[in-house]
PASE-599953 format. One record per atom (N, C-alpha, C): residue in three letters; x, y negated, z. Coordinates in steps of 0.05 Angstrom, whole numbers, m for minus. Layout:
% residues N
+------+--------+--------+--------+
: code :     xx :     yy :     zz :
+------+--------+--------+--------+
:  ALA :      X :      Y :      Z :
...
+------+--------+--------+--------+
***
This chain:
% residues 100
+------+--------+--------+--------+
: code :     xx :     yy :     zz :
+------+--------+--------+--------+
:  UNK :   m480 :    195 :   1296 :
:  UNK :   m502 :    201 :   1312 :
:  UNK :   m495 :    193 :   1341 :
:  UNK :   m509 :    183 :   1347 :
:  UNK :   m508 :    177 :   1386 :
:  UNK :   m527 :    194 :   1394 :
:  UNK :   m519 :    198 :   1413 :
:  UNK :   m531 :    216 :   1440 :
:  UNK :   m530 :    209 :   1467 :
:  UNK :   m551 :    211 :   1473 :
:  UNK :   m563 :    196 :   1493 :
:  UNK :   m574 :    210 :   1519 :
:  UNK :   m561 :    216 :   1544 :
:  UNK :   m574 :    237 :   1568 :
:  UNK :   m588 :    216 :   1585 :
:  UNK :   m620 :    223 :   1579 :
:  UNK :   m630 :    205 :   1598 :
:  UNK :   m656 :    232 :   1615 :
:  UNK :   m663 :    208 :   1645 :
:  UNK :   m686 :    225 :   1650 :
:  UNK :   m710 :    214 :   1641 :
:  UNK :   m730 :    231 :   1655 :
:  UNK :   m760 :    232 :   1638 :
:  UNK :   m765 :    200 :   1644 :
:  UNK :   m777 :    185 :   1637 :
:  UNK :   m785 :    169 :   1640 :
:  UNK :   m769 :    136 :   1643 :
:  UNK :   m739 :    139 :   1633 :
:  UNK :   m731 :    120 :   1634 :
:  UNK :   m724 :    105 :   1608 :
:  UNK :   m723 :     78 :   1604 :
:  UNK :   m727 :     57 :   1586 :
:  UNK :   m691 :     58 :   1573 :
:  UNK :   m701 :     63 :   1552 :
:  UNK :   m668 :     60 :   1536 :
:  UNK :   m665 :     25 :   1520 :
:  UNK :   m651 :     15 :   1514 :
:  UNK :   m654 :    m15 :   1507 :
:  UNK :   m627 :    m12 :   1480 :
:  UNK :   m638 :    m10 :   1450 :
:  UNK :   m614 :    m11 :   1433 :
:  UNK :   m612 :    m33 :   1420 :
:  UNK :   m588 :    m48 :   1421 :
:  UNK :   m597 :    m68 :   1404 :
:  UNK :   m569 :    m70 :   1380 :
:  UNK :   m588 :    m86 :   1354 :
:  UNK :   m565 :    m81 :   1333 :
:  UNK :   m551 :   m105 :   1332 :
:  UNK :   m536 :   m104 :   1319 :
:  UNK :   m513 :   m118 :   1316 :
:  UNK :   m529 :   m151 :   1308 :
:  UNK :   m554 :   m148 :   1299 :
:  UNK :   m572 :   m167 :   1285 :
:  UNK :   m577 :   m184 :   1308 :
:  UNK :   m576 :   m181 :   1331 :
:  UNK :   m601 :   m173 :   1349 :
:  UNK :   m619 :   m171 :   1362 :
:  UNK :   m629 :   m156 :   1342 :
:  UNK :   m658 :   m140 :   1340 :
:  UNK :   m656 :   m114 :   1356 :
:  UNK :   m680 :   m124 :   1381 :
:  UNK :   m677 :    m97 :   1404 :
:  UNK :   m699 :    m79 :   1398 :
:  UNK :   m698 :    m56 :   1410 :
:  UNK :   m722 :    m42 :   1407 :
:  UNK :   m715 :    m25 :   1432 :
:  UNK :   m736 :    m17 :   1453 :
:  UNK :   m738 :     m3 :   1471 :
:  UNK :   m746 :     19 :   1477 :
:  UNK :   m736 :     45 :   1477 :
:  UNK :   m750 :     80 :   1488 :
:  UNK :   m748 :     78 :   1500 :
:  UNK :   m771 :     96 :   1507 :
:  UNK :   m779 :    113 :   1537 :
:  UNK :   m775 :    139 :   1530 :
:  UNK :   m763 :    155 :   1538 :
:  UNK :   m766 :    188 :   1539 :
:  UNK :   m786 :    198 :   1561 :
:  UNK :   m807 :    219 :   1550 :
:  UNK :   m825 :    235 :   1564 :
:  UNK :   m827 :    258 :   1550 :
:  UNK :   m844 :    274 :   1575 :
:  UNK :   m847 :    301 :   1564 :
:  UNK :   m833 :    316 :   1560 :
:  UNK :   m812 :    320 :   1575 :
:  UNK :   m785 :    341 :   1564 :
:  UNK :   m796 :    359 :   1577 :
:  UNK :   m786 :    373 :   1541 :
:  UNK :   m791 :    409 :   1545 :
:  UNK :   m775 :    424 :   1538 :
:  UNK :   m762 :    439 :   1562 :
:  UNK :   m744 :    459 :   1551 :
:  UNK :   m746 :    480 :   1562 :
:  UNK :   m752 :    499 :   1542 :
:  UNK :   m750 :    533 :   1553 :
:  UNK :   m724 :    547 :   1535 :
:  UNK :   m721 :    562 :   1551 :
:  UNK :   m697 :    577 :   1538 :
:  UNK :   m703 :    595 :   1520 :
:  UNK :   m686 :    600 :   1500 :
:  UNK :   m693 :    614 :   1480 :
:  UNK :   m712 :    600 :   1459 :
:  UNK :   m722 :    573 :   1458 :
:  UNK :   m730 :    559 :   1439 :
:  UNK :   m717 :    527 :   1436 :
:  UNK :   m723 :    514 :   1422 :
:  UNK :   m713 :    493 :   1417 :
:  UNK :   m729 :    470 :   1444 :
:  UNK :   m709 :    459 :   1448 :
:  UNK :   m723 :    435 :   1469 :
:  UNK :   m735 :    404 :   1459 :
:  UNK :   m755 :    400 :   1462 :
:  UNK :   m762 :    374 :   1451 :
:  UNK :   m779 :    355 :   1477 :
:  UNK :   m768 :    335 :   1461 :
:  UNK :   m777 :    310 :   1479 :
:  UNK :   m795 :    289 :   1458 :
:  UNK :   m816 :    274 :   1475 :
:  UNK :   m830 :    244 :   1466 :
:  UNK :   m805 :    221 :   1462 :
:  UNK :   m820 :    203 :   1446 :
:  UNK :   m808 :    175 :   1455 :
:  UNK :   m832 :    165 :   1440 :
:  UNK :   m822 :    137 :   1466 :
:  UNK :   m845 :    116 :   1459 :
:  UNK :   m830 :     94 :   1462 :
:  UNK :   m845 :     68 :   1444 :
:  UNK :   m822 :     45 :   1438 :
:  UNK :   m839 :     26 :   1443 :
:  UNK :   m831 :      5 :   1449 :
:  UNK :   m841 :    m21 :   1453 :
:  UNK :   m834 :    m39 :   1422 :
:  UNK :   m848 :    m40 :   1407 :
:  UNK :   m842 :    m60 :   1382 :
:  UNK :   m874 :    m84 :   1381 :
:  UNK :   m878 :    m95 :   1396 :
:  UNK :   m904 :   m105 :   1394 :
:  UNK :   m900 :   m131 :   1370 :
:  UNK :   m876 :   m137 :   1365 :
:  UNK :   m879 :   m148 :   1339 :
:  UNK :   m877 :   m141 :   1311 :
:  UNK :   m867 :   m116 :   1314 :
:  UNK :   m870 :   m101 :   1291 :
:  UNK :   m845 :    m97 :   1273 :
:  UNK :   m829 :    m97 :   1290 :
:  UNK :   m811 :   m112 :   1277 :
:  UNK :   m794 :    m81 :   1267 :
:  UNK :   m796 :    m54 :   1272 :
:  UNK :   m776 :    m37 :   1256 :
:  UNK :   m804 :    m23 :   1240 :
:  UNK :   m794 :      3 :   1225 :
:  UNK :   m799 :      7 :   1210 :
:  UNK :   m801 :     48 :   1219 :
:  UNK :   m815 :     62 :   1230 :
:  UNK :   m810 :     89 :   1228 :
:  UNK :   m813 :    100 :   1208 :
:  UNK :   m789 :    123 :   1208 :
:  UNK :   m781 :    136 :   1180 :
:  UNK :   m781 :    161 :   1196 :
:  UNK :   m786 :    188 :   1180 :
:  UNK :   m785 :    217 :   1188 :
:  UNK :   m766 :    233 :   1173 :
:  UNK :   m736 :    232 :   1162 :
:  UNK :   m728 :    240 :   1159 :
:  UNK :   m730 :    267 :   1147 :
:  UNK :   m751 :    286 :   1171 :
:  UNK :   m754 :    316 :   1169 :
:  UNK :   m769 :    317 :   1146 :
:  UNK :   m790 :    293 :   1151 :
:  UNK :   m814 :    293 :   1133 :
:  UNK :   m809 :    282 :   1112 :
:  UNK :   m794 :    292 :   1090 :
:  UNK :   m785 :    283 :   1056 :
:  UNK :   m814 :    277 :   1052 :
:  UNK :   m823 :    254 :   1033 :
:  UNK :   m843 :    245 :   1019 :
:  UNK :   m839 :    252 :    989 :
:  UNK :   m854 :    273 :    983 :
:  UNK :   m846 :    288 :    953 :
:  UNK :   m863 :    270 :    939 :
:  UNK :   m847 :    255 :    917 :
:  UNK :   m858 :    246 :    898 :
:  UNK :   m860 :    262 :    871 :
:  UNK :   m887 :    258 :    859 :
:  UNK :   m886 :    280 :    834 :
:  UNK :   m876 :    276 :    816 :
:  UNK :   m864 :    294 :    799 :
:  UNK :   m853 :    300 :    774 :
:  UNK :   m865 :    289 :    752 :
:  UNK :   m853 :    274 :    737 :
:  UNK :   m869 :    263 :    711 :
:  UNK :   m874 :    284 :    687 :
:  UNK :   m891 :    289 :    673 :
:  UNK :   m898 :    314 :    662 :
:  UNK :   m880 :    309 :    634 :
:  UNK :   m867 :    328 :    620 :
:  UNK :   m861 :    321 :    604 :
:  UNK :   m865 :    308 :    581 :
:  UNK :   m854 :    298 :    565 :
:  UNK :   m868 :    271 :    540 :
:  UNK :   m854 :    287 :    518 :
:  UNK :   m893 :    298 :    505 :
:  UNK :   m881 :    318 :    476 :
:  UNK :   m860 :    295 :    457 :
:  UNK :   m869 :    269 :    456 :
:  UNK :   m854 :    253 :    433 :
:  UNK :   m828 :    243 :    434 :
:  UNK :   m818 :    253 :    456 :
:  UNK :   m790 :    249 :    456 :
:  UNK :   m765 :    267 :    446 :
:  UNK :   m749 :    253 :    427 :
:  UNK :   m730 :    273 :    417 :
:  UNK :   m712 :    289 :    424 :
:  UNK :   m708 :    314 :    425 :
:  UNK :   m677 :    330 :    437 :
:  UNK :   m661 :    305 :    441 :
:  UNK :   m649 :    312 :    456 :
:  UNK :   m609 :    304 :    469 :
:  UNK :   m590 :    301 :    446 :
:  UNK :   m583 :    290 :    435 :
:  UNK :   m566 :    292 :    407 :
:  UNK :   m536 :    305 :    424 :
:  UNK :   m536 :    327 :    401 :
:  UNK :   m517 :    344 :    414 :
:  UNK :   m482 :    330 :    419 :
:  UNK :   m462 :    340 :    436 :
:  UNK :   m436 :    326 :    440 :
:  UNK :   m421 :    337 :    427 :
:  UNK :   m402 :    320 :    405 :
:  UNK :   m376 :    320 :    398 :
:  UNK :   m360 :    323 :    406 :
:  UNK :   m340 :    337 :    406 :
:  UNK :   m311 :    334 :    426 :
:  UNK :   m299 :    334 :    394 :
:  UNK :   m272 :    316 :    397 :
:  UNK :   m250 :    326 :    375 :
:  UNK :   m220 :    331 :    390 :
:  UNK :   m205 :    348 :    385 :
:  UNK :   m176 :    353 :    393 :
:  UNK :   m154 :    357 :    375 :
:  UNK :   m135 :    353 :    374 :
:  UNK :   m116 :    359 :    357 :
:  UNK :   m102 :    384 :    360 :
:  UNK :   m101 :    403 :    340 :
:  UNK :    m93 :    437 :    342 :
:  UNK :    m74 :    438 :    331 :
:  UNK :    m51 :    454 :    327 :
:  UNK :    m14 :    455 :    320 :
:  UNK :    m28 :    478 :    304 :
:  UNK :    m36 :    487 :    277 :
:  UNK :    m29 :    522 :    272 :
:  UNK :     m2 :    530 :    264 :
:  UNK :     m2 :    555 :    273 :
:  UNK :     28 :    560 :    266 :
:  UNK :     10 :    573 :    229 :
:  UNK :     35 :    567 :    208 :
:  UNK :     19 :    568 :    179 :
:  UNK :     34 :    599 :    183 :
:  UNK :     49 :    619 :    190 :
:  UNK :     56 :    634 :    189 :
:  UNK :     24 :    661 :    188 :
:  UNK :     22 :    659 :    212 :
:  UNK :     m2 :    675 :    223 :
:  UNK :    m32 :    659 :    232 :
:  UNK :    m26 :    635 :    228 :
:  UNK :    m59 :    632 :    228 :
:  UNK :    m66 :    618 :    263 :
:  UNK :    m59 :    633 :    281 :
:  UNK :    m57 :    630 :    307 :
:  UNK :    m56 :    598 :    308 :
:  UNK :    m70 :    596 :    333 :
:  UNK :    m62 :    566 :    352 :
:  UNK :    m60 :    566 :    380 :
:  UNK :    m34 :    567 :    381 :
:  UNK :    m14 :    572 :    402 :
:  UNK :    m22 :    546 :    428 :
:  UNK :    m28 :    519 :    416 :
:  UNK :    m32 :    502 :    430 :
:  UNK :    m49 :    480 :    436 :
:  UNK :    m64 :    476 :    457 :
:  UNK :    m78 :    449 :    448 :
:  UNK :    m63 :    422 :    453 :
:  UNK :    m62 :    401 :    428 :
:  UNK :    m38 :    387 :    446 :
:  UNK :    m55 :    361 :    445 :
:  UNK :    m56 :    343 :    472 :
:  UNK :    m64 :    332 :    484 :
:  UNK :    m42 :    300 :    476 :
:  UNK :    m67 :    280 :    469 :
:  UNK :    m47 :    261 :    464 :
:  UNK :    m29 :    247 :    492 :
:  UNK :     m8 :    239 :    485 :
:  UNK :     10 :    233 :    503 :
:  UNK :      9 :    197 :    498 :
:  UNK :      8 :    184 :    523 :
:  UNK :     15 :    152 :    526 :
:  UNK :     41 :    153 :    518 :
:  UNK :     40 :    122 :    496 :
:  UNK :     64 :    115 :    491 :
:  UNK :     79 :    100 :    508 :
+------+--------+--------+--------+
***
């Protein structure tokens, strides 16, 4: 994130590495204490050339409804290899194959 201290009304100039400039203005700063402070910006793009995105503003796309004709999840297999001891039945260990 960059951060930027400017006053009201002065022209910021960013340009990318492309470069492709684009120019703010900051206005309107408002700050009272005890609330959040917000400011305008206004840009010069007269060719059109970026693209505004709102971050805050998620664009909820809807949920596809479910589809009765589709089958369950075919359930998962695991296999492991178990030591019983033949004495008592018990399994003392899971034993994990080892690289040769």
């Amino acid at each position: 994130m960059l951060v930027l201290k400017r006053k009201e009304g002065q022209w910021i100039e960013i340009i990318h590495r492309s470069g492709d400039v684009i120019r703010l203005r900051v206005y309107d700063i408002q700050a009272v204490a005890g609330s959040a402070s917000r400011a305008n910006l206004a840009f010069d793009d007269s060719a059109r050339n970026f693209e505004i995105r709102r971050p805050e503003r998620r664009v909820t796309t809807p949920r596809p409804a479910a589809a009765g004709d589709l089958a369950p999840p075919a359930p998962i297999v695991a296999e492991a290899v178990v030591e019983v001891e033949p004495e008592s039945g018990a399994v003392p260990a899971l034993l994990v194959p080892q690289p040769d």
